[in-house]
N, C-alpha and C positions, 0 to 999 in steps of 0.2 A: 279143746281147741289145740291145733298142732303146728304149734312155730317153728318154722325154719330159720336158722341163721348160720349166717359165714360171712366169713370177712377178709380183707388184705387178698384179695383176689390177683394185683398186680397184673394183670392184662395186659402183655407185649404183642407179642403176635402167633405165641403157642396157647392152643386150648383145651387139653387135655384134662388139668387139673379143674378148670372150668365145667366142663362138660362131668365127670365125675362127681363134683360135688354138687351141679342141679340132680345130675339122677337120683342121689343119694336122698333127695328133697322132695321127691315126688309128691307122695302122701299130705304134706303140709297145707293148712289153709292159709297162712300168709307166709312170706319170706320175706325175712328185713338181709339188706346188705350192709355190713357197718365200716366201710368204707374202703380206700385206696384198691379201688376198682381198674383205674386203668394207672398202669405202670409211669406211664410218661405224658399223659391228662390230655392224651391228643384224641381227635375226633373217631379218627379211624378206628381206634382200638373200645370207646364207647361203644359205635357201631356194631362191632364185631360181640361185644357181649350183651346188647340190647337185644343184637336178633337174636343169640341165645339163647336168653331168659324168656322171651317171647316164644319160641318153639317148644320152652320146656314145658313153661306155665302161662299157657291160653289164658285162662280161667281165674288162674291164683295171681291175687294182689302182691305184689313187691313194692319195698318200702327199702331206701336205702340214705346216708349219711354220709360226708365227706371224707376222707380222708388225706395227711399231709403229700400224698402224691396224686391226689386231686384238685389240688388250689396252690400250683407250683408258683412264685412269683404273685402270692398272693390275686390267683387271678384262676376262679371259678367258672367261666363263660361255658368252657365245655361242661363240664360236670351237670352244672344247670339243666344243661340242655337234655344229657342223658336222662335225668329224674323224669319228666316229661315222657321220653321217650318210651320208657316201661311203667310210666303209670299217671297217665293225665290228669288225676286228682292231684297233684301236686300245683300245677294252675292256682288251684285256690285253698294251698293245707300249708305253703310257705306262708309264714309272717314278714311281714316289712326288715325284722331284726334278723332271719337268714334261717331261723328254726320251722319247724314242722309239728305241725297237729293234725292227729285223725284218729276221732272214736269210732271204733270195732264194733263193739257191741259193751253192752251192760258190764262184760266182765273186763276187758279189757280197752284203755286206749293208748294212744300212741305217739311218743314228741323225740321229736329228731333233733338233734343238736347240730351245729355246722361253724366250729371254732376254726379260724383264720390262725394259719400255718408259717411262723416268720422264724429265721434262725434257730431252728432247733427247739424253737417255743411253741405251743398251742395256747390261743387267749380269743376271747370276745371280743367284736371291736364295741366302739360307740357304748363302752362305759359299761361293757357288760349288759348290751338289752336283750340278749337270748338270756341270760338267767334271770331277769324277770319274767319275759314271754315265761318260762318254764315256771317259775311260782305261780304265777296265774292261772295255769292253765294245771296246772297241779290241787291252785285252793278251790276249783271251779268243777272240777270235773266230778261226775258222778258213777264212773267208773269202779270194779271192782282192784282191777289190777293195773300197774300204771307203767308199761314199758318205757325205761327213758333211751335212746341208743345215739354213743357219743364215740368218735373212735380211740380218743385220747383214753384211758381208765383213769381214775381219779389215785391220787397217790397213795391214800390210805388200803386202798383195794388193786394194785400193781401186783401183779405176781413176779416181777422183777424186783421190788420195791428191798432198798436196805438202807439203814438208822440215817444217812447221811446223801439220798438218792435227792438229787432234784425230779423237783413235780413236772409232769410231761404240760399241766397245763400252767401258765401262771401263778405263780404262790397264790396271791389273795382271791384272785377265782376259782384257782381250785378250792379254796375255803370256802367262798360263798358256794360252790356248786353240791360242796358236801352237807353243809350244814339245811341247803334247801333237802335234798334227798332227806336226811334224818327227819326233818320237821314233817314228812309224812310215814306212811304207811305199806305197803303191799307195792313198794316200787321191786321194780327189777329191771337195774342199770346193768344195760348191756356195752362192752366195748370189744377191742379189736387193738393192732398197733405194735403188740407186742414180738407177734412173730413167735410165744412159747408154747408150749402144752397148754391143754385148756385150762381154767381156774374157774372153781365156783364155789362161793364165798355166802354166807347166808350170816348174818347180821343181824341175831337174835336180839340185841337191847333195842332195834329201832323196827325189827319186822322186816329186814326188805334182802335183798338178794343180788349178788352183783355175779355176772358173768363177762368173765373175759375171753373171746373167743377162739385166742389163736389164729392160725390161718391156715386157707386151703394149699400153702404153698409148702414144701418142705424147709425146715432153716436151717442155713448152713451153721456152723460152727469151726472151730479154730483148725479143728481135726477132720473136717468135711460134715456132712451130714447126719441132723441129730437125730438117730435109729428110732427115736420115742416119739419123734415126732415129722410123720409123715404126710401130714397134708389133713384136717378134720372140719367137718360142720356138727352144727349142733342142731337137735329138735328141743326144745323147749313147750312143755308140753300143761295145759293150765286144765284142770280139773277141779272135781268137788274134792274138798278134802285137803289141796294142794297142787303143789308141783314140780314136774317130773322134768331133769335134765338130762338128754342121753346124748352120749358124743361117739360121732361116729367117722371109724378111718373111712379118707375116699378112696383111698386104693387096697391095704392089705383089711379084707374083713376079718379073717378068721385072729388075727390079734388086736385089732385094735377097735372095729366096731364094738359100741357098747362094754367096754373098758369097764363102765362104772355108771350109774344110775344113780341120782341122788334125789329122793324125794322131801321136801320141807313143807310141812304147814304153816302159811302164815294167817296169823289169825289178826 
């Protein structure tokens, strides 16, 4: 099975890097989006990437997550409405708490996370009831493989991350969200947010796999822009045996497509 992901897409009203990196996704049987889809959370620019993703992929299921430039002023209305927009099962795969479930199949299923964006913080409201919806639906599922996709990364698994970094999500939810993740198995927490080179992280004492996805967009830096990193999606790819991460430039192929290939068993 052949997963697409990208993320931090920021949709203003150029599409380029848009259009690039659905191409690059063709092949995929699902596409998750892990967040800050449209730049400035306004309608118009949902529109413009709904009909998109709908031209690219008729067929293929898109699954996507909030991001802090999705729920500006604590206020989702639009966002909402895009989910819907590229994939109607969302009607009835949102929980009451604001997360998302949908089993795949036997190997694979699927829980979205959608943390509310204040100050510079990411947190749960209402006491933290997406990270139970996500226990639940984690001690429940019969699932082989357990995609969790959150755009925030947890701070143990930041590829920014140093000795003295605050946590992008609330200190004691990021605890509770990590210590759910350890208490299983064959997860593989996918995020976004970062804006760096991709990161992928495998987590031998607990089995599970965390990818960070970077973004389709290029990021500036102090010196202008960072040559390593020009814009990527990722296929995440689930097999017998394991699985296969391959990360691919959207614009120069000849050095950046397929960089590097990392296959992990988890048993």
């Amino acid at each position: 099975m052949k997963i697409g992901i990208m993320s931090d897409l920021h949709l203003y009203n150029k599409t380029i890097n848009l259009k690039h990196a659905l191409s690059k996704l063709r092949d995929s049987d699902i596409v998750l989006i892990v967040g800050d889809i449209a730049d400035r959370a306004q309608e118009n620019q949902y529109d413009i990437a709904a009909n998109l993703i709908s031209e690219y992929f008729v067929s293929v299921p898109v699954y996507c997550v909030s991001g802090n430039h999705d729920n500006p002023a604590r206020d989702d209305t639009a966002y909402r409405k895009f989910e819907t927009m590229i994939n109607p099962e969302y009607k009835t795969a949102v929980d009451e708490s604001g997360g998302f479930y949908k089993y795949i199949n036997d190997n694979v299923d699927l829980i979205g996370l959608n943390p509310v964006y204040h100050q510079k913080l990411f947190f749960f409201s209402n006491k933290g009831e997406q990270l139970a919806f996500l226990r639940k639906k984690l001690n429940e599922s019969k699932a082989e493989y357990h995609i969790v996709m959150c755009h925030p990364p947890l701070i143990a698994h930041n590829p920014q991350r140093t000795a003295n970094m605050t946590s992008y999500i609330a200190a004691e939810q990021n605890e509770r969200l990590q210590k759910i993740i350890d208490e299983n198995k064959k997860v593989i927490f996918i995020s976004g947010h970062t804006h760096v080179s991709p990161d992928i992280e495998f987590d031998a004492s607990h089995n599970n796999l965390y990818i960070n996805d970077g973004s389709i967009c290029p990021t500036s830096t102090k010196n202008g822009v960072n040559k390593t990193q020009q814009g990527n999606v990722i296929t995440l790819e689930i097999k017998e045996g394991g699985v296969s991460v391959i990360v691919k430039g959207i614009h120069n192929e000849k050095t950046f497509t397929d960089t590097f290939i990392i296959l992990e068993t988890l048993q």
